[in-house]
C-alpha positions as a Markdown table, in Angstrom:
| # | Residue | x | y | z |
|---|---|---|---|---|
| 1 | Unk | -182.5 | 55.2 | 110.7 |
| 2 | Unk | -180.7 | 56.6 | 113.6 |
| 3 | Unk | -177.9 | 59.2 | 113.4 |
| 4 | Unk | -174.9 | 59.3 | 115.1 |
| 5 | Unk | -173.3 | 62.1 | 115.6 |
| 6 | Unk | -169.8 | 62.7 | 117.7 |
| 7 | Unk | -169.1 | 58.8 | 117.6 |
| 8 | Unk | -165.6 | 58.0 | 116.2 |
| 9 | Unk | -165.6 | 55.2 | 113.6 |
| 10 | Unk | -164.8 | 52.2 | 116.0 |
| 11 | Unk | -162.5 | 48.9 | 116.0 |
| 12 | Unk | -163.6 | 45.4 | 116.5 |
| 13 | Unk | -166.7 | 46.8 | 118.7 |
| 14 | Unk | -168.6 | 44.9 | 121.0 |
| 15 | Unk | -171.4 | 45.9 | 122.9 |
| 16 | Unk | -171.5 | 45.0 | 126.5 |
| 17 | Unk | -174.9 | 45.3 | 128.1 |
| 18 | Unk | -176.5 | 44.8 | 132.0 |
| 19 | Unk | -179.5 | 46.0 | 133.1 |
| 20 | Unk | -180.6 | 46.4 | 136.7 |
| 21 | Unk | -183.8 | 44.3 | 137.7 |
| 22 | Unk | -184.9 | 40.7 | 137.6 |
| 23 | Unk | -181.7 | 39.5 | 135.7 |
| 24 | Unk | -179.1 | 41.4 | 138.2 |
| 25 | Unk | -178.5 | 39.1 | 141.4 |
| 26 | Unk | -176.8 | 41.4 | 143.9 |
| 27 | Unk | -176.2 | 44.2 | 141.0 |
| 28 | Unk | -173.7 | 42.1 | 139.9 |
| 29 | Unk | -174.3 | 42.3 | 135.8 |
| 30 | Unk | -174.8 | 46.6 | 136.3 |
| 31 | Unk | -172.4 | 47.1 | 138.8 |
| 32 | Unk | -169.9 | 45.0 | 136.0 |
| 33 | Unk | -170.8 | 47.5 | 133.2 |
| 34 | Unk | -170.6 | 50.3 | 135.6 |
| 35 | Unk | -166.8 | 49.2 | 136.2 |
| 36 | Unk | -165.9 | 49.1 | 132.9 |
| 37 | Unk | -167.3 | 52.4 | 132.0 |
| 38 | Unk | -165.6 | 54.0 | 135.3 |
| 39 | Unk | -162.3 | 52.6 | 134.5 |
| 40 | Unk | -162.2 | 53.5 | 131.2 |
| 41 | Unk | -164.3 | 57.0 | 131.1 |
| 42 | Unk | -166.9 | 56.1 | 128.8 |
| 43 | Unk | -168.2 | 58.7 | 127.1 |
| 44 | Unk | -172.2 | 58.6 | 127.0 |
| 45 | Unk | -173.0 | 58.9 | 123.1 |
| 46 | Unk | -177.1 | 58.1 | 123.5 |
| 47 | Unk | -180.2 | 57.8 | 125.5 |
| 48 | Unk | -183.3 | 55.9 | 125.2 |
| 49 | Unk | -186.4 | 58.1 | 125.5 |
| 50 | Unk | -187.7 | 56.9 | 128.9 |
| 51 | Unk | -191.0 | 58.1 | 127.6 |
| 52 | Unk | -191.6 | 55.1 | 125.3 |
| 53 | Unk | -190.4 | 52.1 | 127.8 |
| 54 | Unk | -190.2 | 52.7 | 131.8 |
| 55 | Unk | -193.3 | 53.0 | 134.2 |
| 56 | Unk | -192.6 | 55.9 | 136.7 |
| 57 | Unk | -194.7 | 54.5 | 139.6 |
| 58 | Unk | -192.4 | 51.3 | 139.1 |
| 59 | Unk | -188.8 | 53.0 | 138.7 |
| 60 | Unk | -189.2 | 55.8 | 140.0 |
| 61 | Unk | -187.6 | 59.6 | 139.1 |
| 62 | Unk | -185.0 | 61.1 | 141.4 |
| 63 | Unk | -184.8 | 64.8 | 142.4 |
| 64 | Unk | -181.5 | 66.4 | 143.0 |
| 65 | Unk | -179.9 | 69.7 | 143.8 |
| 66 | Unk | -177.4 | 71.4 | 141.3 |
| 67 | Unk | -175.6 | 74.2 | 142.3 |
| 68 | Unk | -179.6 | 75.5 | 144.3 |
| 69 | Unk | -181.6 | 74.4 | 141.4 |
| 70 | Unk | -184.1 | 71.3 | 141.1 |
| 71 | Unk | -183.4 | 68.6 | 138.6 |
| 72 | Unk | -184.8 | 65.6 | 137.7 |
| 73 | Unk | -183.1 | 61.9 | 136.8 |
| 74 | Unk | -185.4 | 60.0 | 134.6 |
| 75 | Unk | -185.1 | 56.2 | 134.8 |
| 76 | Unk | -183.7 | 55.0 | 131.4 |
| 77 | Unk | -180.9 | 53.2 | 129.4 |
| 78 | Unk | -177.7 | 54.6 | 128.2 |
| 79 | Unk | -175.0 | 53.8 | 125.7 |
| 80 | Unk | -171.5 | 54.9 | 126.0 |
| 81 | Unk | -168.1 | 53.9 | 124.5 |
| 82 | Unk | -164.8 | 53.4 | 126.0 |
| 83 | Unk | -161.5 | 52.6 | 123.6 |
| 84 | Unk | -159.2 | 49.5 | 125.2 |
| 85 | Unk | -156.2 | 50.3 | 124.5 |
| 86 | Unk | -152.8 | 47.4 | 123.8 |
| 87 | Unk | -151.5 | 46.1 | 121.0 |
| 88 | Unk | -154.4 | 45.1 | 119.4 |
| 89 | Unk | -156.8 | 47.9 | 120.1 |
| 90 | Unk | -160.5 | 47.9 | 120.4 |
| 91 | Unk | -164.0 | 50.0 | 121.2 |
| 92 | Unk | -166.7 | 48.9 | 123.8 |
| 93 | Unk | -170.1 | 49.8 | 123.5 |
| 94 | Unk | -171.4 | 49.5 | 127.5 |
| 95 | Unk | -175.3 | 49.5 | 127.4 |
| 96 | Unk | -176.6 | 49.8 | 131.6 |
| 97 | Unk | -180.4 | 50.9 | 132.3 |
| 98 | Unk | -182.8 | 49.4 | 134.0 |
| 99 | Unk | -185.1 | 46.4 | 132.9 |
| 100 | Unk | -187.8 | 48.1 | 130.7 |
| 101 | Unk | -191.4 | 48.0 | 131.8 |
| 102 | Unk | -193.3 | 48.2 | 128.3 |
| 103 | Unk | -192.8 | 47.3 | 124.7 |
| 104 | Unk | -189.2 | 45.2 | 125.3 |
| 105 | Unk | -189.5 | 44.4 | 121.2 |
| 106 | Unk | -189.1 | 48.0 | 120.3 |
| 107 | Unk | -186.4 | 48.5 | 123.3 |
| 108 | Unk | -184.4 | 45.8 | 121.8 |
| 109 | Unk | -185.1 | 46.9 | 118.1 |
| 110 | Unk | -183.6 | 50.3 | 118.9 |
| 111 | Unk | -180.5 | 48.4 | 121.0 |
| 112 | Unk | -180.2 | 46.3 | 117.4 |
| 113 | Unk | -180.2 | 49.3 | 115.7 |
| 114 | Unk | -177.3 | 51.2 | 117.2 |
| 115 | Unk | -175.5 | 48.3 | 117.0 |
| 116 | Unk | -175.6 | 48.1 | 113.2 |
| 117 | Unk | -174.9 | 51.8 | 113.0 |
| 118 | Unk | -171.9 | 51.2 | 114.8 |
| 119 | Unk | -170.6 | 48.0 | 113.2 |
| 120 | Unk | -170.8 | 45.9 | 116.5 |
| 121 | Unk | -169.5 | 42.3 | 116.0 |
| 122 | Unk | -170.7 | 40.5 | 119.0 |
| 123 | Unk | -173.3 | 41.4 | 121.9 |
| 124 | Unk | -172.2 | 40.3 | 125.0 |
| 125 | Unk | -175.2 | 40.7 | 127.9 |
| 126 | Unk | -174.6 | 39.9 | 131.9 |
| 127 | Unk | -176.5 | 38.5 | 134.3 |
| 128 | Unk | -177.0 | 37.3 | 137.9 |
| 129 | Unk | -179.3 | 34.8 | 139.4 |
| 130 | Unk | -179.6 | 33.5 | 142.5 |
| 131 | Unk | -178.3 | 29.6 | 143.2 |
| 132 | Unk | -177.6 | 27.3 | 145.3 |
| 133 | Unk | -173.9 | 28.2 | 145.4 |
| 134 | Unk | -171.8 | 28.2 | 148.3 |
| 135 | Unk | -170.2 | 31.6 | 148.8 |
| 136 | Unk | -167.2 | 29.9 | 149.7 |
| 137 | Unk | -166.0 | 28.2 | 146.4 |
| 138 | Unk | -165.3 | 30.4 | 142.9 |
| 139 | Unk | -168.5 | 31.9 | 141.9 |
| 140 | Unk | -169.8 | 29.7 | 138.8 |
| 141 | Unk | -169.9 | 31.5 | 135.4 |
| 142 | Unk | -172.0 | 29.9 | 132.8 |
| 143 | Unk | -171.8 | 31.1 | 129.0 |
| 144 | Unk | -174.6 | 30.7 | 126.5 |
| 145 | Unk | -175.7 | 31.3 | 123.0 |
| 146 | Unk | -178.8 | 30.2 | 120.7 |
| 147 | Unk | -176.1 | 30.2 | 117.8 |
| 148 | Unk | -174.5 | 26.6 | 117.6 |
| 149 | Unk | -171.7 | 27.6 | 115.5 |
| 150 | Unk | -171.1 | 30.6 | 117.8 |
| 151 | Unk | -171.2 | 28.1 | 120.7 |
| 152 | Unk | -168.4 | 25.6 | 119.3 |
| 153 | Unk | -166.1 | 28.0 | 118.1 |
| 154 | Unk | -166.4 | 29.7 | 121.5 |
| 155 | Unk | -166.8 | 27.3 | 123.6 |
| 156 | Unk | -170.1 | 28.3 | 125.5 |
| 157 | Unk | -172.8 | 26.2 | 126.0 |
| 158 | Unk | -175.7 | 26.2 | 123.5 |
| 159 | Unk | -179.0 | 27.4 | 125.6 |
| 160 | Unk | -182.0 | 25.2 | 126.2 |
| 161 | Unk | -183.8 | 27.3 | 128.8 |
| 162 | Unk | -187.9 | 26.6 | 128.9 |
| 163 | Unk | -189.6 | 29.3 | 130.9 |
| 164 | Unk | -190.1 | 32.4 | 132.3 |
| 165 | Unk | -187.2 | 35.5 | 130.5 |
| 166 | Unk | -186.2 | 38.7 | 131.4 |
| 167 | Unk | -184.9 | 41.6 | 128.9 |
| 168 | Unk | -181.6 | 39.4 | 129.2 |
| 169 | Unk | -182.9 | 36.0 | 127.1 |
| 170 | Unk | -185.2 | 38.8 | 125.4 |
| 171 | Unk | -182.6 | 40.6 | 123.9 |
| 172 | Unk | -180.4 | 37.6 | 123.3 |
| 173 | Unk | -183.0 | 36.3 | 121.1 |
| 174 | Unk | -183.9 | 39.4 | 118.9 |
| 175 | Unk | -180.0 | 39.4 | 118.4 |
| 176 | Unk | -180.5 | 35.8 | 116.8 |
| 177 | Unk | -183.6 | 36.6 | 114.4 |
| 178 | Unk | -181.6 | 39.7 | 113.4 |
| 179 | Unk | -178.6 | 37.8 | 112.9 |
| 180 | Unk | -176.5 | 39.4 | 115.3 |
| 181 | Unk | -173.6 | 36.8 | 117.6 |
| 182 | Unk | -174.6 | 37.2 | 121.1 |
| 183 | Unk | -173.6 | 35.6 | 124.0 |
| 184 | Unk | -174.9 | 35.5 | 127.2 |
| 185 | Unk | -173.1 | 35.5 | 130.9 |
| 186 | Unk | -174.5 | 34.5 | 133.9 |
| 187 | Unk | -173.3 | 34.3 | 137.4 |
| 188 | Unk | -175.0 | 32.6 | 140.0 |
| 189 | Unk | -175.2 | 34.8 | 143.5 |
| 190 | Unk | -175.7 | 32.6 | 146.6 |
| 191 | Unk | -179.3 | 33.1 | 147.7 |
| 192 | Unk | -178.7 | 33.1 | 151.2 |
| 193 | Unk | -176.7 | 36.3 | 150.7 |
| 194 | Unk | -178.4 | 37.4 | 147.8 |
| 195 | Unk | -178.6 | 41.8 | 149.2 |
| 196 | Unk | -176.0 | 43.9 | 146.8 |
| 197 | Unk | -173.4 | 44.5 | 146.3 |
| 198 | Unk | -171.6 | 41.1 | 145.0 |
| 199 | Unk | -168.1 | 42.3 | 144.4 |
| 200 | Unk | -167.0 | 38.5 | 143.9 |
| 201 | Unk | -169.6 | 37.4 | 141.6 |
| 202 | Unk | -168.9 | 41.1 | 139.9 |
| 203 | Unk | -165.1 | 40.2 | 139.7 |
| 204 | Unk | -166.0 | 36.7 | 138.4 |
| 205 | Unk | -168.4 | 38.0 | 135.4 |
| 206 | Unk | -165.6 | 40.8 | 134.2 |
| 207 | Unk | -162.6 | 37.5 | 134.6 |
| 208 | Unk | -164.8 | 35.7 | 132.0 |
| 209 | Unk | -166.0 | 38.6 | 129.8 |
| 210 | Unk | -162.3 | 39.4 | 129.7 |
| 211 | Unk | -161.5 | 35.6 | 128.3 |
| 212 | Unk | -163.8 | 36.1 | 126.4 |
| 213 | Unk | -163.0 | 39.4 | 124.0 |
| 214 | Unk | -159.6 | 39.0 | 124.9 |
| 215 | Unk | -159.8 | 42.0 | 126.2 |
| 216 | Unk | -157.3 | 43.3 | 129.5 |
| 217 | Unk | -159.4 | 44.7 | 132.1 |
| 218 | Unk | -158.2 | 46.7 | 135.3 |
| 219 | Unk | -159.8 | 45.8 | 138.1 |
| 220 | Unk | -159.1 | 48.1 | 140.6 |
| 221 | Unk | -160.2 | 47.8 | 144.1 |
| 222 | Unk | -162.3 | 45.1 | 143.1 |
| 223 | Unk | -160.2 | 41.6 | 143.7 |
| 224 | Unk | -160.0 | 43.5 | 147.5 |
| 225 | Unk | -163.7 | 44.1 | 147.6 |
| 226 | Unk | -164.4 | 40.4 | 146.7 |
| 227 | Unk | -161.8 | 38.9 | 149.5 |
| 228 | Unk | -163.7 | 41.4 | 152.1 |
| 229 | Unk | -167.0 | 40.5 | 151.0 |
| 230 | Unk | -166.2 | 37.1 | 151.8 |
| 231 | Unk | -164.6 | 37.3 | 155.1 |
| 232 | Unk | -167.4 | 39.3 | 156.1 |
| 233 | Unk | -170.1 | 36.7 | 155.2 |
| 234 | Unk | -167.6 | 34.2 | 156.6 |
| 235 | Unk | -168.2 | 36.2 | 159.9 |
| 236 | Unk | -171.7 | 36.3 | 159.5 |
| 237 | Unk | -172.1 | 32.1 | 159.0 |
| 238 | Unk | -170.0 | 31.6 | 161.6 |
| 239 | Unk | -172.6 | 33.8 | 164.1 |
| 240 | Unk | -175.4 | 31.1 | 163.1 |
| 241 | Unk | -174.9 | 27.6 | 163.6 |
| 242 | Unk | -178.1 | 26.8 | 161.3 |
| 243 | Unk | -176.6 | 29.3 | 158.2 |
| 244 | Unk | -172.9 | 27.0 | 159.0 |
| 245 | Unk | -174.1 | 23.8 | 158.9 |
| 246 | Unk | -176.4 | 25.0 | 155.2 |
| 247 | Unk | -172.9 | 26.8 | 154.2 |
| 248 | Unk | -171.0 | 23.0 | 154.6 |
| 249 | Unk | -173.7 | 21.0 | 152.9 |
| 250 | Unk | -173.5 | 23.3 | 149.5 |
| 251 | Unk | -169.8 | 23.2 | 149.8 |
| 252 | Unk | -170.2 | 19.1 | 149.9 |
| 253 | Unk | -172.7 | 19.0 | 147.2 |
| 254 | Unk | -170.0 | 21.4 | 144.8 |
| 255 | Unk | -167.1 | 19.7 | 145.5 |
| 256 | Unk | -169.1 | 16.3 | 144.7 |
| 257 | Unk | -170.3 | 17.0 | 141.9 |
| 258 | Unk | -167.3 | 19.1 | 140.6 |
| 259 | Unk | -165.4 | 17.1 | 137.6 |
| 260 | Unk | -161.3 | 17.0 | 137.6 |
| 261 | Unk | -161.8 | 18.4 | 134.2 |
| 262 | Unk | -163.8 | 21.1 | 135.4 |
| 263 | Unk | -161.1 | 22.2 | 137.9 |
| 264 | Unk | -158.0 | 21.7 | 135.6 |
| 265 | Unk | -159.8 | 24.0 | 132.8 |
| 266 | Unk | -160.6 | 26.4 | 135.6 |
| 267 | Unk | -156.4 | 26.5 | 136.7 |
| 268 | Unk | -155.3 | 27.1 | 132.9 |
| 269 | Unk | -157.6 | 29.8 | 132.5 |
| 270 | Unk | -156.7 | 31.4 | 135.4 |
| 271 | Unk | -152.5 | 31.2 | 134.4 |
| 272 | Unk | -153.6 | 32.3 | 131.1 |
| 273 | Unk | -155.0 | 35.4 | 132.6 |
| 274 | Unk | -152.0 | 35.6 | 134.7 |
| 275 | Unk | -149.7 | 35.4 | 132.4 |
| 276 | Unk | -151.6 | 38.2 | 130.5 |
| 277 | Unk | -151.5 | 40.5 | 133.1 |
| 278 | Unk | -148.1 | 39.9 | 134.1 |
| 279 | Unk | -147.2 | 40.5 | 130.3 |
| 280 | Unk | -149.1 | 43.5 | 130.3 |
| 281 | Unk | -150.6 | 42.3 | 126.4 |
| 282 | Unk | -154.1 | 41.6 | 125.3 |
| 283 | Unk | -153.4 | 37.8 | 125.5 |
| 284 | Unk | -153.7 | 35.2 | 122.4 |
| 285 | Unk | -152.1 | 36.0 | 118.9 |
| 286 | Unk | -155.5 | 35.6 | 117.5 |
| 287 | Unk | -159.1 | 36.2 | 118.4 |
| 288 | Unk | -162.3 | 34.3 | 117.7 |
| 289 | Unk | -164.6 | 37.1 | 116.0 |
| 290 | Unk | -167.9 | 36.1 | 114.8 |
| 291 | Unk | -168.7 | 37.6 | 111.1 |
| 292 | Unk | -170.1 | 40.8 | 110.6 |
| 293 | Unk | -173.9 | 40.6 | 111.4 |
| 294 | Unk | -176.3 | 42.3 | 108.4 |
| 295 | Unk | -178.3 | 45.4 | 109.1 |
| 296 | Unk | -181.5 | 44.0 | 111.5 |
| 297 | Unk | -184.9 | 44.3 | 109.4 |
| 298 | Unk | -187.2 | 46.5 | 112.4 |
| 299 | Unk | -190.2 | 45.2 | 110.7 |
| 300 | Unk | -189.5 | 41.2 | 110.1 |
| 301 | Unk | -187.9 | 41.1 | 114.1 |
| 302 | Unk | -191.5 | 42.7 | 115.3 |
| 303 | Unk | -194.1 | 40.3 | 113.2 |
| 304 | Unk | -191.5 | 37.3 | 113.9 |
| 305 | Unk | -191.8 | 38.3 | 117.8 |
| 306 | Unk | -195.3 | 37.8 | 117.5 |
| 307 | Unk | -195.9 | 34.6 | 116.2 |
């Protein structure tokens, strides 16, 4: 059983997770949690032992000075909550470390249980990869869930992914045996430009998260970041006749392939979120909330993991 102590009783939570590693593209996914948790001053509630899950000749301690005295940084994962304010209020669980080394079925065990503990409705986990997407076009966003029902009535595509995972379709998957709604957002980072940061493809995963929980989210700096990013690779394409020429052929190969539909469903979500921020409300009158998910069984997830 694990105690909270110091953590308010929350409303409507979700628990937002990235971690840094295999499934984070340009630090896209981390540097997205990271945002949320700057903007809204989340207010670290738990650690995960780093003991039981990270390899220290892998991710590596950090030494730092405080005030003339040695300290030490431990790689690890840590849980915070931010309240979103609005009309319609609700609580955030934001879950950032880094992509365990060891014993990912206990890591996500533990992740299950705190989210039971804290009544969380819906996991929502980030990632990046790297495509064959021109940085020039909107960065593509794909949504997916192993829950059918959870896919219709949200409109994300059901997942049929065969091959090699990371903590990310890991996670997503202990969520399903334990009966827990989770969805899974992905953003494909050009490869060609594939070195962090990736403010655009960090801007486009916190647009659709925020469609997504209905949720307003300030952006700060980062609709600035993502326009300077791209001039500056822009500038860098232009220097290389070779990288141009690549740049054009993607470009031909999205537009082609592109559907009118696509497009037109892209423009009304876009004035939707317009008209949100320009309203200054949370958006539609009502949200699309999965059911309350029963308390994960520890033992049945591990055995199940096995077979």
């Amino acid at each position: 059983m694990i105690e909270l102590e110091g953590v308010p009783e929350l409303i409507d939570p979700v628990m937002v997770a990235a971690f840094e590693g295999w499934n984070d593209a340009g630090d896209a996914a981390s540097t997205a949690v990271a945002h949320l948790d700057r903007e809204w001053k989340g207010e670290v509630f738990a650690a995960l032992d780093a003991e039981d899950y990270y390899d220290f000749q892998v991710n590596r301690p950090t030494v730092w000075m405080d005030a003339g005295v040695r300290k030490i940084t431990w790689p690890t994962t840590r849980l915070s909550v931010v309240r979103v304010g609005g009309e319609k209020p609700r609580d955030l669980v934001l879950v950032r470390g880094i992509e365990p080394s060891m014993r990912w079925r206990s890591f996500c065990n533990e992740l299950l249980g705190f989210a039971h503990e804290l009544g969380v409705e819906l996991v929502v986990i980030l990632g990046a990869l790297l495509g064959d997407t021109p940085h020039t076009r909107p960065v593509p966003i794909s949504g997916t869930t192993s829950d059918p029902d959870l896919a219709r009535r949200m409109d994300l595509e059901e997942t049929k992914y065969e091959g090699p995972t990371g903590i990310v379709g890991v996670l997503q998957e202990a969520c399903t045996h334990a009966g827990v709604p989770a969805v899974s957002l992905w953003a494909a980072v050009p490869h060609y430009v594939s070195q962090p940061p990736n403010p655009k493809a960090t801007l486009a995963l916190l647009n659709r998260l925020e469609d997504l929980i209905d949720v307003r989210i300030p952006l700060g700096e980062l609709p600035e970041d993502a326009r300077a990013w791209q001039v500056g690779v822009d500038q860098l394409a232009a220097e290389d006749s070779e990288v141009a020429e690549y740049v054009q052929t993607l470009e031909e190969a999205r537009d082609t392939a592109e559907l009118p539909e696509a497009s037109g469903e892209a423009i009304a979500r876009e004035f939707e979120r317009y008209l949100r921020r320009r309203d200054g409300g949370p958006s539609p009158e009502d949200r699309t909330r999965p059911p309350m998910p029963p308390k994960p069984d520890t033992k049945d997830d591990e055995d199940s993991s096995d077979d």
